[in-house]
N, C-alpha and C positions, 0 to 999 in steps of 0.2 A: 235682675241684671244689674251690677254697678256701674253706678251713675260718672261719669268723668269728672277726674279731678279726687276721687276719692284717695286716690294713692301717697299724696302728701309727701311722692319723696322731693321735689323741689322744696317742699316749705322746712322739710327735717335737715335737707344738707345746708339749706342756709341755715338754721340755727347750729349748724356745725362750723359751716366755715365763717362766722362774724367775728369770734375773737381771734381767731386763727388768722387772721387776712389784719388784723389789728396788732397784732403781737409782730408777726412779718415785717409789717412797716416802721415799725419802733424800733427793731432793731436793725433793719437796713439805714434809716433817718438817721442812727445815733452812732451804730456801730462805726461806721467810715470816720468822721470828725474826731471820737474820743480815740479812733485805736490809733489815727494820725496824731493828737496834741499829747497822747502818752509815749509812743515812742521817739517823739521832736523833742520833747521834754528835759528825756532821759539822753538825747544825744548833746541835748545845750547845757547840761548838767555834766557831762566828761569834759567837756570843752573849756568848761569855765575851772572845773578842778585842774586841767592842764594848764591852764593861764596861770592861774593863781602861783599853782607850784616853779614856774618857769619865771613869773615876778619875784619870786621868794630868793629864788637863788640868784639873780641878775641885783636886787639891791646887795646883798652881801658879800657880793663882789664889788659893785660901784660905790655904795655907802651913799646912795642917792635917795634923801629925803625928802624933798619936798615934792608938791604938785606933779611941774613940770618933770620933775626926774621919772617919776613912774610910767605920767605916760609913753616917755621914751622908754621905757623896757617892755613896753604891750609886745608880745609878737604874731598877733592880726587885728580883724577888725572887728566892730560886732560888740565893740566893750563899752560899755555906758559910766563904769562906776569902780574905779580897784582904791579900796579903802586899808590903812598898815595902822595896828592896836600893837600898844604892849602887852606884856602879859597880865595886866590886871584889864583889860580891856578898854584903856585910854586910847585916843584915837591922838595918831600919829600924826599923817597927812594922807591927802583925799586926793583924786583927780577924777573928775567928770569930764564928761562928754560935751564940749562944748556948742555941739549943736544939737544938744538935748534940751532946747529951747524950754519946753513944758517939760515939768514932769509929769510921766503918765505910767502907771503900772504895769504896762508892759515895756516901757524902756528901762526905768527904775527898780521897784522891785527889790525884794531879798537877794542878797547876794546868793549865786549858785554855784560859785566854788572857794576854797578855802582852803591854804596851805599855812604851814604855822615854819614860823624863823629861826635861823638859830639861835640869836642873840635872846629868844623867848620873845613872846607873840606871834599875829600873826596876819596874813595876807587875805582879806577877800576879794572877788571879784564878780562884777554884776554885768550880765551880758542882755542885749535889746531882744527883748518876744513880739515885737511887731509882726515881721512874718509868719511868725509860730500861727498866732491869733488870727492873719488875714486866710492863711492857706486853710485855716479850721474851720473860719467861717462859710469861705467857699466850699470844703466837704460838705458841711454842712445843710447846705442849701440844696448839695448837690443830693445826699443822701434821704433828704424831705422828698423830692420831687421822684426818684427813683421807689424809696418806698410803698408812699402814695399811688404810683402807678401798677407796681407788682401786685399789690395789695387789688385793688381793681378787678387785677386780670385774675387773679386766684381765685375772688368770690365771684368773677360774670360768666367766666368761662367755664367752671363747671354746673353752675348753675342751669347754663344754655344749655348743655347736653343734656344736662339731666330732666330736662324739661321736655325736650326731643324724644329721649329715650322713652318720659313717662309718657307722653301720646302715641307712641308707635305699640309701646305695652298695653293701653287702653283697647286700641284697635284691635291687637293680636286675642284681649280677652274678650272681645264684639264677636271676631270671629271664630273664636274657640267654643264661646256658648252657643253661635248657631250649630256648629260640628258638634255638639252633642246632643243637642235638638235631631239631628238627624242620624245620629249615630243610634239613637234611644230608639230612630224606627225602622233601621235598619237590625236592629239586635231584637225589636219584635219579631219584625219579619226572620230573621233566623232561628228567633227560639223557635216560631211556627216550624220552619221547615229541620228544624230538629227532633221538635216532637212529631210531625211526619216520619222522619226517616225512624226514628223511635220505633213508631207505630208500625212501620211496614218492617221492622228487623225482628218485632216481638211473637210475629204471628204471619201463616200464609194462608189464613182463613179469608175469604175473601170477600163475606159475609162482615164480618168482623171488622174488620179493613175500612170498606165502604163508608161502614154506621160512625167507624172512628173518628174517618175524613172527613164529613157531612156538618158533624159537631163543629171541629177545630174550625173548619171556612169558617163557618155561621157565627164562630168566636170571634175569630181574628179581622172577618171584614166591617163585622158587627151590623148583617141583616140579619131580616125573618123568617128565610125563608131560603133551603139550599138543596139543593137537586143534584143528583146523578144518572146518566144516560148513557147507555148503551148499545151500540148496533148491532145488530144480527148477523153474522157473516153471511146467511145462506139469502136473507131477504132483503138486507139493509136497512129495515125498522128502529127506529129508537123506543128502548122499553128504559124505564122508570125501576134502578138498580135500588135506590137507595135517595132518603130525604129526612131532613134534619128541620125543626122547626114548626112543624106538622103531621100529625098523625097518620102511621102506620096503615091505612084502611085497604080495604078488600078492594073498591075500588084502583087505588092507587097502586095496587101491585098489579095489575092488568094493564095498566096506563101504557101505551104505544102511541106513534106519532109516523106517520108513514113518511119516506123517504123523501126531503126537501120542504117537506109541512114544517110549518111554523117560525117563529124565532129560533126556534132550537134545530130545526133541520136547515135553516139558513145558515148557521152558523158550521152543521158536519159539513153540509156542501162547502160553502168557503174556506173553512179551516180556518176564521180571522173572527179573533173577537167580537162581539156587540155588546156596547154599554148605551142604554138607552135611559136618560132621565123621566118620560113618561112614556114608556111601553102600552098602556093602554089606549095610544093614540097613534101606534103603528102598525100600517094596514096588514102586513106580515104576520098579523098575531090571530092563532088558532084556538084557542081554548080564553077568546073572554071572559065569558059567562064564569070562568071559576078565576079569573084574576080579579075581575068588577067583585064578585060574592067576598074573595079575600083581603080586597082592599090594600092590592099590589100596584104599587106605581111606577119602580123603577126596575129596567133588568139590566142584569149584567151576566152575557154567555159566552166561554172560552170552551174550545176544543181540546180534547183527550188526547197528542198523537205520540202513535207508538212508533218511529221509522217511519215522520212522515206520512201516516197514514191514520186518519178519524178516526177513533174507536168508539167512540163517544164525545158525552158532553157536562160541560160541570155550569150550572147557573144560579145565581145570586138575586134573592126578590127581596125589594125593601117594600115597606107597604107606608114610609114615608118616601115623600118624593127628595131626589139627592143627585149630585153631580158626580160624574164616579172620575175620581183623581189618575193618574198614572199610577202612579204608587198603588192603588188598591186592585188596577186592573193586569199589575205585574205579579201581584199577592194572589193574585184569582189563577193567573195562568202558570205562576208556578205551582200552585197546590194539585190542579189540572195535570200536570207533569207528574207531579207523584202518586195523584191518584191512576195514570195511565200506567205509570210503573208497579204500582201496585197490581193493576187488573195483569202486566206481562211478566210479572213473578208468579202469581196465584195459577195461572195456566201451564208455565213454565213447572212449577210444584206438582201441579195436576198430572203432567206429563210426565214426571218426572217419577213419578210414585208409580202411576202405572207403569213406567217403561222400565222399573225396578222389579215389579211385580213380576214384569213378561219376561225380563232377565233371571231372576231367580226361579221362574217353573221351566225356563229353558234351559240352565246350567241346571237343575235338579234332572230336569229328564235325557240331556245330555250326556250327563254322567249315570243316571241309570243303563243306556243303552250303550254307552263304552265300554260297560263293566264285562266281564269275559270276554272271550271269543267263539263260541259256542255257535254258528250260526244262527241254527235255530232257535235259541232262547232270545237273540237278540232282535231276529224280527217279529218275536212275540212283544217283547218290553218296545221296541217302536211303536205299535201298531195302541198297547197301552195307553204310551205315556202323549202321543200325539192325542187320543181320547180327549185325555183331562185337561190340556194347554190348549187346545181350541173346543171345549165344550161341547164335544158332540159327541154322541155315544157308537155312532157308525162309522167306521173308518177300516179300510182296507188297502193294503201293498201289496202291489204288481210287481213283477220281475220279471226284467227281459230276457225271453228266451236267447242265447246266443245263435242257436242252431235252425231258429223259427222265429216267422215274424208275430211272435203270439207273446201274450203279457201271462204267466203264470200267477196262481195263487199263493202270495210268501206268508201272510198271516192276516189275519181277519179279529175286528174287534166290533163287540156287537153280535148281531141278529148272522147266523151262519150264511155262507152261500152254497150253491150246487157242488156237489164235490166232482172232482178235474174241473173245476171250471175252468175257461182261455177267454182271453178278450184281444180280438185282433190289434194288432196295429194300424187297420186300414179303419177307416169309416166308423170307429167309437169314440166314443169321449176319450177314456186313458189311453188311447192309440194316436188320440192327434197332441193328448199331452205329450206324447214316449218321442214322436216325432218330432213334433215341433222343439220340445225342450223348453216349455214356457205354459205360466200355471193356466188354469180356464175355470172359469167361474159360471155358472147356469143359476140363474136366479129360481127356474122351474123347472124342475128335469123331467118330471111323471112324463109328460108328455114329449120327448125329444126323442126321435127314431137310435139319436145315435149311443144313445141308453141300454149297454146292454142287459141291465140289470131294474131294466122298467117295471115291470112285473113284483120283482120284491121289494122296488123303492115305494109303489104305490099301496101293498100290502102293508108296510111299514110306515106310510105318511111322509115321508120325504120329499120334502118341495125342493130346497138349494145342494148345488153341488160343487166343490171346490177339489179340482186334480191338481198337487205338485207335483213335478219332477224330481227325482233320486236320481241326481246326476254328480258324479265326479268327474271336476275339469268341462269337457266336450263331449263325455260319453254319460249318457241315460243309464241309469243302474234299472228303475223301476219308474213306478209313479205309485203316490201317495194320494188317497181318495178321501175325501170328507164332506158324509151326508148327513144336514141338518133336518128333524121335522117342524122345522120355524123359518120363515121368510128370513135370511138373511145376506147382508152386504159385508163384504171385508176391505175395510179401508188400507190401503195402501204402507202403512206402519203393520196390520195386521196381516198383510199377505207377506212381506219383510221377515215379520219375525217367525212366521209359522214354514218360508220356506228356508229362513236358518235350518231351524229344526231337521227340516227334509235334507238339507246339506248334512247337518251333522249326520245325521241316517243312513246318508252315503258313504262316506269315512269308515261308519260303524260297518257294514256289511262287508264295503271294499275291504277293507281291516280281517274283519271273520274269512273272508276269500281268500287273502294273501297268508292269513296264519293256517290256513287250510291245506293250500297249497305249497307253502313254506314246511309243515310237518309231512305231506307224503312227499316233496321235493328232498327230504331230508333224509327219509325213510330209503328211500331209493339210492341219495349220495351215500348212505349207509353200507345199504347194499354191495352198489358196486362198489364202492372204498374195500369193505371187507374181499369180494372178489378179485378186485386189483391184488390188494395184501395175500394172496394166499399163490399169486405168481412170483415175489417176492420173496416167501419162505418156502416156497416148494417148486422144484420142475414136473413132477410125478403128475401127471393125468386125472387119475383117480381121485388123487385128494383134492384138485381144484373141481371137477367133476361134482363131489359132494359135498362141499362149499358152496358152489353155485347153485346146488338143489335145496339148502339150505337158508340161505338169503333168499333164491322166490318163492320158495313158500313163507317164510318171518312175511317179507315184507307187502304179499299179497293177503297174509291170513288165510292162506290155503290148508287143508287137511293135508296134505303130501304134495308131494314136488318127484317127477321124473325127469331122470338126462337120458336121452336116447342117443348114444351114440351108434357115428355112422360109416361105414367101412367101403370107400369108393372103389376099392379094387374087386370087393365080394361082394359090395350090396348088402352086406349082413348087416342088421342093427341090434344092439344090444340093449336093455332097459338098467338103469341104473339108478337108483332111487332112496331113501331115508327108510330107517326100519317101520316107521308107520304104514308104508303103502301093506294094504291088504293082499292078498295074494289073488284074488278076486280081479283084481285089476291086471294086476303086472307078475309076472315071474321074473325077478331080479336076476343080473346078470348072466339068461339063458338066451342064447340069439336067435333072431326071429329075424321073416322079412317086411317088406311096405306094408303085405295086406294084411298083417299080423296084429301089428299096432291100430292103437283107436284112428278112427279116421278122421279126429280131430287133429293127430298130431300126423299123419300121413298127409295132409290136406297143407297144414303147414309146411311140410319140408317141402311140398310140392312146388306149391308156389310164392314162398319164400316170404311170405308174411304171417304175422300174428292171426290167431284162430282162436273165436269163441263158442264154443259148442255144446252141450246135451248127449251126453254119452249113456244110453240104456247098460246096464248090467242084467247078465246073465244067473238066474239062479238067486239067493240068496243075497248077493250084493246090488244096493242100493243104486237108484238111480245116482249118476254123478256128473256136475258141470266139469268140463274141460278149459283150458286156458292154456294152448302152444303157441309156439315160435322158434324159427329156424332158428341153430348156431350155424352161421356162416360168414365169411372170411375170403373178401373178395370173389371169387368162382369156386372156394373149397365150401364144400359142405359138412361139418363137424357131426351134426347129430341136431335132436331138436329139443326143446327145453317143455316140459308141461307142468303146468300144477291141475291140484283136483282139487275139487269142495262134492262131499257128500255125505255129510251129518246135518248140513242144513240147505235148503235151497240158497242157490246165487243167481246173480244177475248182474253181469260184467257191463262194466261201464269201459267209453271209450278211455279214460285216463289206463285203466290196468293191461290193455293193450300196447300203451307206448312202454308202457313201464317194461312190458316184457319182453318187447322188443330193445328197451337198449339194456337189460340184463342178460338176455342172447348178445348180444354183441360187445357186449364187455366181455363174456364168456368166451365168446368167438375170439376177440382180439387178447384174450388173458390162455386162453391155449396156443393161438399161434406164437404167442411168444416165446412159451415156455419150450415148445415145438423149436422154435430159431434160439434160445438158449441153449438147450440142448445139444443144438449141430453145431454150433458156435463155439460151444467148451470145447468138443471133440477137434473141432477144427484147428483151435488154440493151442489145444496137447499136440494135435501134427505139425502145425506150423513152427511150434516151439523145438519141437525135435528135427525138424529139418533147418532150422536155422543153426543149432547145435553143429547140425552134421557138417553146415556151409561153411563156418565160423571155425571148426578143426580144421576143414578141407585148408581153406585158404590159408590159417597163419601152417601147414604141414607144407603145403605146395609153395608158401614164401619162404619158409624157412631152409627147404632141399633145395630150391633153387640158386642161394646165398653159395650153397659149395662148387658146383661149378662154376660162377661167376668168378669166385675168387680164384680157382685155377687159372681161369684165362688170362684174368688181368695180371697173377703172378708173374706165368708164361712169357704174354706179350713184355711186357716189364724186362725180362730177363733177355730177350732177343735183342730188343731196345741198347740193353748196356754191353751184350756182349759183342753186337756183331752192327752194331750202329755206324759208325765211320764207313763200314763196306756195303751200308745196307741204300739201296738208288733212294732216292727223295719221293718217290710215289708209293716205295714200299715204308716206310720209313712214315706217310702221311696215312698208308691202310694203318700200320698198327697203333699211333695214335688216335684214329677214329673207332679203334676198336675197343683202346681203352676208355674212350669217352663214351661208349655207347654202355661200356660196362658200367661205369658210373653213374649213369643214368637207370641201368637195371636196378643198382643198389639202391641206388634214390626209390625206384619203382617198388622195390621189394619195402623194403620201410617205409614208403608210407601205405602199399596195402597191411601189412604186418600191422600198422597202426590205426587202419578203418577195421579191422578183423577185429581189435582190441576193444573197439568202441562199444559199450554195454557190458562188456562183460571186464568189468576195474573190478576189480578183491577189495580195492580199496572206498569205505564209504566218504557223503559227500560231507563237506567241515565249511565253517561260516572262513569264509576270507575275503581282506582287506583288497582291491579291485587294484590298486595304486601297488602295495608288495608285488602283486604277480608281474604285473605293468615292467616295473625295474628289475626283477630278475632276467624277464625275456631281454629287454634291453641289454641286460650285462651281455646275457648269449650271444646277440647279433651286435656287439659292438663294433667287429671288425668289417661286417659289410656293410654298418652304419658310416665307420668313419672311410671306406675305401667311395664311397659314391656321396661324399659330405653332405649326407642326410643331419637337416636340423630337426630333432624332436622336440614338440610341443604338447606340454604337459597339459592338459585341461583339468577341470575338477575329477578326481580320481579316488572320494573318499566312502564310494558307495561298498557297502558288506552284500559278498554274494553269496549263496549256500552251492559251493561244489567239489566235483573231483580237482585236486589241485594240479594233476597232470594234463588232464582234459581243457580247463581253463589256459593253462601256458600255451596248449596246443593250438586255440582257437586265435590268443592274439598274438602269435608270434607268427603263425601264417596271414594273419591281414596283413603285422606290418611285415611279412617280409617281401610277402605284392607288391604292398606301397613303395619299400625300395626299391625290386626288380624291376616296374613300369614308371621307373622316373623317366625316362627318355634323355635328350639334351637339358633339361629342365636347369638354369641357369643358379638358381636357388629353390632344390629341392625342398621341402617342408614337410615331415610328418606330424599329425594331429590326433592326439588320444584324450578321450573325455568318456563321460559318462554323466548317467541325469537318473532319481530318482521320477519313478511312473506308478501310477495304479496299482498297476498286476506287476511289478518287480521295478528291474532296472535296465535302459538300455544305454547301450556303448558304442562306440563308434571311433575309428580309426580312418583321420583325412587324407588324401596326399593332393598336390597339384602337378600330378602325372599326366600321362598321355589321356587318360579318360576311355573309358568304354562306350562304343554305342548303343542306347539303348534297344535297338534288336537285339543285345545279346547278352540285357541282365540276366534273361533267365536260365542262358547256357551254361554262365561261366558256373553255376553251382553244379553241374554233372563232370561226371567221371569223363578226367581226359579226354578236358574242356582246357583249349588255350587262345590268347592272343596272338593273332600271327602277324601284328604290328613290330613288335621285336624280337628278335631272337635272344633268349635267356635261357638259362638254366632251369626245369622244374618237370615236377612227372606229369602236373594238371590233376591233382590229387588233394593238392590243399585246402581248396574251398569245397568240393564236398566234403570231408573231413571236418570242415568247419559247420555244415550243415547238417551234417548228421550229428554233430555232440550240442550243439545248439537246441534244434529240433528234438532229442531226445531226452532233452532236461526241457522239456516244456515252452521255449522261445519260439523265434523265428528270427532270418537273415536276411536283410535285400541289401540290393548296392543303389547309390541316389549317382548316379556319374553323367557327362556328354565327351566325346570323341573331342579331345584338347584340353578338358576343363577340370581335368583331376575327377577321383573319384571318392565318395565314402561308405564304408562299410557300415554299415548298423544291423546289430543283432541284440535281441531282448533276452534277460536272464531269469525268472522268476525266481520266487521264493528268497527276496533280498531281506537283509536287516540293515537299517538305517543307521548310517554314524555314528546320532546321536545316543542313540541304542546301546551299541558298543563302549561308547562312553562312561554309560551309567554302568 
């Protein structure tokens, strides 16, 4: 450590600053005094040249030579001595200062200015340095004492700091060498806990590990002697893992210490350190005899904890006796720390390897039993691969019967069972697994009643038994059996991963069902799909007939298919069939009655369900199974539908009964249609020629009735002008009401003439702008616009609509011209036309704020010679159907939105629009 005072910067800055603090004062002492008597000097030296030269010119003017004359030309004071030479340097005359009593060299003195004459020579003059000398002396004095002192303060004051400084740097290196005194044992202590973690990143051998850590303590705390202890989870015992120090022995590896015995189970119990200086003198101590033999004096034991919880123990024996420091009992229990982490890595690995293992033979047999859909293969490869992933060679899969409470045989691995075997649901083992839905485990099954497979378990040596569930979601598919001939336990990780398994197993079969189901559901959608289609391309009987007999046999795999049709008026039925049916069976299209046909398909019509049967043949032809089902169609009975199989035996399951029950009824509902097509067209062709016949009548019946009208009104007309003056005012009021009535016929006649025309335009429909037609109508009705000062309000009007362009004018020139008719007193009539793009086309609409309609009689005003009898106007009550019917007939629809006072609006929908911007492009 160095010693103080080595540092030597006081002693170096003073041999710095002594001539520096010396030179300072010399020239503070000297500078002031000289730089004052050099610039006095130089200023008493101008002064005396000014004299002189001002003496020079004042005698050469006065011509004043002696003494007395000069010094009257002085012009101040201060002058000691003005002396006048010729030019050879004779002196002329002199005046001094007569109270220059002594002379002294600073009154006296060299002359210090000098002008020269005209006459040639010249003028000196000597001025007094008295105060020059006294104010010099005094800088002087002053400049001693000033430098002197500065000089002091330059060499003490930094001195003094530095002297400060160097003792507080003394101290700071006092205490920077204990900091690395302590630093040095701190950086052991870390190398330690580095090469620990070293040690635990190298390896998860645990073995390894242990031997590693036993060493480094025994290095780093520098004992004899170093222990590792471990407890037992099942007993709580501490066994002797690992020791350093000490031989390896046979003994030693057996070494235990029962739960709370010793120093070392004092110490799992507490969980708190013990550092004892002489351990062999503390009554807690269990194994003397081999601490006295080793000549162990001190101990030192700290706790294993993993989360807080013992797992052991780590202990330190000196076999000199020692005080055990802080420092070495924080080095004990961090190593302690790592050796604990090391033991919950090493388990952790353990765990982790197997649980890797169990992962990989269950995604291997996972994917084996995903692989097809095959049902069957796949609850072979279950029944396999469950085998090998739980080690047992016995294993069997149950499946629940849907239709019984009984567990069938799905596949068997191992030693065979009874063939049909069943295991109830009720009072077995796999019946209270199927039930419950939860595994069950039998340590000894030979003996358990509820075994029903006691007998071959005990023939086979089968002690343990393990049932999982095959269940998807809430529902039990089966159960899974596994019988060991070795005592065993499945820990709870191992019933986990072995009822993954059974999960996945369930998926797998669910899967095989749905794809099962899914190809004959399909087979069937086939079917009828193709039945559907053949009422589509054909009305005819016949051909849907044998289509239908064609798809149920495809999709039954039948040998032949019969259509028995059925003749309710005769009772005769007819057989109708594919060229395969044998004659043996059926004579194709010869009519027979009920007791004719098999009476598997009599039996069907009868009572109107699907029939499975066993039909003997007669002679030469083969016995053959039956499969019927009625075609019927609400209370109509069509005929019945059969297929056969008799090239090999069958055996009808319930699915081929529905199947052909909804292939009858698709059949059923795929003839009645074509049955209502048929009367349908017919009905179309008549309806279409008597609407012909309507649509002459009426425009021939408006059109003849236009010529007598016009006689009349000629007539009337003509009485009128000729004979009017003589004609009384009540006749005179008949033939005006006659002519108005006639006018009203014409009106009548024109606009049935123009509901007759409706559908049948020559002309086809053309895209038009909604707003052009809009303004032409306006032009038309301009003069009953302006006689009832209707304001029209334009609204957006730029919608394209696809129509007759006659039919369109017709529809809004009858709203607005309602809207005019039922303005009433209406102070400021207003009509409103707009239009709005929609979905399916466009709708439009024409407002008024007229009298309004009552809702009672939205629905009237669209019928035929339908009016308001709120006013009397002109009109036939023709318009608005007319407007519903060419609406309506181009695909829209009309209502009115109105209240009685509140005005009304029309809206009606246009389909098949093209949008503005459309037309734009």
């Amino acid at each position: 450590m160095r010693q103080p005072g080595d540092l030597g910067l006081r002693r170096r800055l003073a041999g710095r600053l002594y001539p520096m603090t010396i030179t300072i004062g010399v020239i503070i002492a000297l500078g002031l005094p000289l730089t004052h008597w050099t610039l006095q000097t130089r200023a008493l030296t101008e002064t005396a040249q000014a004299y002189a030269r001002h003496v020079a010119a004042r005698r050469s003017e006065t011509g004043a030579a002696d003494a007395a004359g000069l010094g009257r030309l002085l012009p101040g004071t201060g002058v000691t001595r003005v002396s006048v030479a010729d030019a050879g340097g004779r002196l002329l005359a002199r005046w001094d200062d007569a109270s220059a009593a002594r002379a002294s060299w600073w009154r006296s003195g060299e002359a210090l200015g000098v002008a020269p004459l005209p006459s040639g020579g010249h003028v000196e003059v000597t001025l007094a340095r008295g105060p020059l000398v006294g104010v010099t002396l005094l800088l002087l004095a002053v400049g001693l004492t000033a430098g002197i002192g500065l000089a002091l303060l330059v060499y003490r004051v930094p001195l003094g700091a530095v002297g400060g400084m160097e003792r507080r740097i003394e101290d700071l290196i006092a205490a920077a060498e204990q900091s690395n005194l302590e630093l040095e044992r701190r950086a052991t202590e870390h190398q330690s806990f580095l090469e620990a973690n070293l040690l635990l990143a190298s390896t998860l051998d645990l073995e390894e590990v242990l031997g590693r850590l036993t060493e480094m303590t025994r290095s780093r705390l520098d004992v004899d002697v170093v222990r590792l202890w471990f407890r037992e989870a099942h007993s709580g015992a501490l066994v002797l893992q690992s020791q350093a120090g000490e031989s390896w022995s046979e003994e030693a590896q057996h070494q235990r210490l029962a739960p709370g015995e010793g120093l070392t189970g004092w110490v799992l119990s507490e969980r708190f350190p013990l550092a004892l200086d002489d351990a062999q003198t503390d009554p807690r101590l269990k194994n003397r005899a081999w601490f006295t033999a080793e000549g162990i004096q001190s101990f030192l034991g700290v706790p294993l904890l993993v989360n807080e919880t013992a797992v052991g123990i780590l202990t330190c024996l000196s076999r000199t006796r020692r005080t055990w420091g802080t420092d070495e009992v924080s080095l004990a229990q961090a190593l302690a720390a790592l050796a604990a982490l090391a033991v919950r890595n090493a388990q952790y690995h353990s765990a982790s390897v197997r649980r890797s293992e169990e992962l990989a033979a269950l995604l291997r047999a996972t994917r084996s039993v995903m692989e097809g859909l095959d049902l069957r293969v796949i609850l072979e490869r279950i029944v396999d691969e469950a085998a090998q992933i739980a080690d047992t060679p016995h294993v069997m899969l149950l499946l629940a019967d849907p239709e019984a409470p009984v567990l069938r045989i799905g596949a068997v691995a191992g030693d065979p069972v009874p063939p049909r075997f069943t295991a109830s649901t009720t009072g077995t083992l796999p019946g209270l697994v199927a039930t419950t839905g939860r595994p069950l485990h039998v340590a000894d099954v030979r003996r358990d009643p509820r075994n029903p497979l006691a007998e071959r378990d005990r023939r086979l040596g089968v002690v343990s038994y393990l049932g999982l569930p095959v269940r998807i979601r809430d529902r039990v598919l089966g159960v899974l059996t596994f019988r060991s001939v070795r005592p065993r336990e499945y820990s709870p990780d191992e019933l986990g991963y072995l009822a993954s398994f059974a999960n996945q197993a369930a998926i797998a079969i669910e899967n095989a069902r749905l794809f099962e189901e899914t190809q004959r559901n399909l087979r069937q959608t086939r079917a009828l799909l193709a039945v559907a289609q053949s009422a589509t391309a054909t009305v005819d009987a016949t051909e849907i007939i044998r289509c239908v007999a064609d798809e149920a046999r495809r999709l039954l795999g039948a040998d032949a298919a019969v259509f028995y049709t059925f003749d309710e008026a005769t009772g005769e039925i007819v057989p109708r069939a594919n060229p395969e049916l044998p004659p043996a069976i059926a004579v194709v299209d010869e009519p027979c009655t009920l007791g004719d046909v098999p009476a598997t398909v009599a039996e069907a019509m009868l009572t109107g369900h699907a029939v499975f049967g066993l039909e003997p043949a007669a002679g030469p032809a083969p016995a053959r199974a039956v499969l019927a089902g009625p075609v019927r169609m609400k209370d109509q009975l069509f005929g019945s539908l059969a297929v056969y199989w008799w090239r090999a035996p069958h055996e009808s399951a319930g699915s081929e009964l529905a199947v052909l029950e909804a292939l009858a009824g698709e059949a059923a509902l795929v003839l009645d249609n074509a049955r209502l097509v048929s009367a349908t067209q017919k009905q179309a062709v008549e309806l279409r020629e008597k609407n012909t016949e309507l649509d002459s009548f009426a425009y021939v019946v408006s059109h003849d009735l236009k010529a007598p009208l016009v006689t009349i009104h000629g007539m009337s007309s003509l009485v009128l002008e000729d004979a009017g003056p003589s004609l009384s005012t009540d006749t005179r009021h008949y033939l005006e009401r006659i002519q108005a009535n006639v006018r009203q016929m014409e009106r009548l006649i024109v606009d049935l003439l123009a509901v007759s025309r409706i559908g049948r335009e020559a002309r086809a429909p053309e895209p038009l702008v909604l707003g052009e037609v809009v303004e032409d109508v306006l032009l038309r009705l301009a003069e009953p616009i302006r006689q009832a000062r209707v304001r029209i309000v334009r609204a957006d009007l730029g919608a394209i609509v696809t129509a007759v362009r006659t039919q369109m004018e017709q529809v809004i020139a009858n709203l607005v011209g309602n809207a005019i008719k039922y303005m009433g007193d209406q102070p400021a009539p207003t009509v409103t036309i707009g239009c709005a793009d929609r979905d399916d086309g466009v709708e439009c609409w024409v407002q008024d704020n007229g009298v309004g309609i009552d809702p009672a009689y939205h629905g009237k005003v669209f019928e035929f010679f339908q009016r308001l009898k709120d006013l009397d106007v002109e009109g036939s009550g023709l318009g608005l159907p007319i407007v519903r019917k060419i609406v309506e007939g181009a695909g829209g629809r009309v209502w009115v939105e109105s209240a009685r006072g509140q005005g009304s609006t029309f809206r009606f929908t246009w389909p098949n629009t093209i949008h503005r911007d459309l037309v734009r492009q």
